[in-house]
N, C-alpha and C positions, 0 to 999 in steps of 0.2 A: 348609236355609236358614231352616223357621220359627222353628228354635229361637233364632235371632238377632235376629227381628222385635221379639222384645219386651222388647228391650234396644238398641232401635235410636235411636243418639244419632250425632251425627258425633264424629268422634276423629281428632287429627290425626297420631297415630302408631299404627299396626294393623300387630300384632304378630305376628298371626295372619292366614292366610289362609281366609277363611270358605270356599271354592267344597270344598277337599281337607284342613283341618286341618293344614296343614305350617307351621311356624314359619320368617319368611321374616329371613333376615341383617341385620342391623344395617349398614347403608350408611356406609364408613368415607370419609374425605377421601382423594384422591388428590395431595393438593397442601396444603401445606404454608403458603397465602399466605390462607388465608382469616379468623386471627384469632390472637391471640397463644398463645391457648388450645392450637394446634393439636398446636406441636411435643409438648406436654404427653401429646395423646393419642395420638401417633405414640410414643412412648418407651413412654408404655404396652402397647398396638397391640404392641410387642415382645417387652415381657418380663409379660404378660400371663398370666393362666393358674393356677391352685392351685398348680402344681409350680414352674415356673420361676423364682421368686425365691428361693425355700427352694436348690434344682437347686445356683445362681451362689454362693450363700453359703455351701453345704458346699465349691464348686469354688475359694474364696477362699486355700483352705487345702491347695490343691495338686493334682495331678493323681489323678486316684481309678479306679478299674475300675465297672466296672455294677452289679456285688455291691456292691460300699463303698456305691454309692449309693444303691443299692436297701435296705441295710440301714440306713443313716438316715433313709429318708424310709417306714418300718416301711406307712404306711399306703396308699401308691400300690400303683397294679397294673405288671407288668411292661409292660401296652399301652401305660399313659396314661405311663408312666417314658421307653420308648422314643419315643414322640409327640413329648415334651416334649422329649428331646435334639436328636432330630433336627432340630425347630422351632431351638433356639439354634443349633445348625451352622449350617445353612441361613442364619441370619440373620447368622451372622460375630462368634458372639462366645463359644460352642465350638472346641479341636479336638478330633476323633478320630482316637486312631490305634491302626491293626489292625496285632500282629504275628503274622505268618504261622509258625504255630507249632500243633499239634493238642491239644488244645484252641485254638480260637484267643481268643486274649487281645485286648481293648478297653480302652484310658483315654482317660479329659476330662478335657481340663486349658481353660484359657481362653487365649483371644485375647487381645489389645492391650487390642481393642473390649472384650472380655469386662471385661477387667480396670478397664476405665475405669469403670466401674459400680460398684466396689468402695465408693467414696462413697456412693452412693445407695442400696443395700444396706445397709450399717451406717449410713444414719440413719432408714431403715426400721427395721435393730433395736433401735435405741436409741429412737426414738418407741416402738415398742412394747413394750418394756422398761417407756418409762415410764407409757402409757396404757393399758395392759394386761392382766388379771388372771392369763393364762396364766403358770402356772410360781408363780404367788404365790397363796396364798391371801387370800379376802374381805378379812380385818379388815386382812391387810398391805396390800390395795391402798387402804383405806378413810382411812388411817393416812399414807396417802402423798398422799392427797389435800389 
């Protein structure tokens, strides 16, 4: 506890907990009526996360197995790839389906829900298309400006 005396100021978000050094959750809404903002961050709150927007945009383009996906997204690990599916299941905007067969075989393909996202993904990548330097070099992005 000294080490925190002498930086001791009030703060009205403490991010940390001093007694055990554990980093305490970010308190999300339960309820949707508290500001226009909200839905905003409930839609995010969804598809949140390094993988899951990249995940919906390879799945745009049809049903895929876990390799396919695993081999486009070169830089995930098999945990955080697995995390990240089972997250969009769970939330209704994956399916998966298992055929019973040895090796047993896995594809995702998208929901309804999934699919209604398809907008907001592709102006995701057209924003970043155009404010982005990724995929382009400097002087082209400099040049587009």
């Amino acid at each position: 506890m000294a080490r925190y005396d002498r930086n001791a100021q009030e703060r009205t978000y403490k991010a940390h907990s001093i007694g055990n050094d554990t980093v305490m959750p970010r308190i999300r809404h339960t309820a949707l009526d508290c500001s226009p903002g909200c839905a905003v961050e409930a839609t995010l709150e969804l598809i949140d996360g390094k993988w899951k927007g990249v995940i919906l945009y390879h799945l745009l383009e049809g049903t895929l197995r876990f390799n396919a996906i695993r081999k486009r997204l070169p830089n995930v690990t098999q945990r955080m790839l697995t995390m990240q599916l089972r997250e969009l299941e769970r939330d209704g905007f994956l399916l998966r389906t298992v055929y019973p067969q040895v090796p047993p075989r896995v594809e995702y393909s998208l929901t309804e829900r999934g699919r209604s996202l398809e907008p907001v993904i592709m102006a995701l990548k057209r924003w970043g298309d155009r404010h982005t330097t990724f995929g382009r070099s400097t002087a082209v992005a400099e040049a587009a400006q």
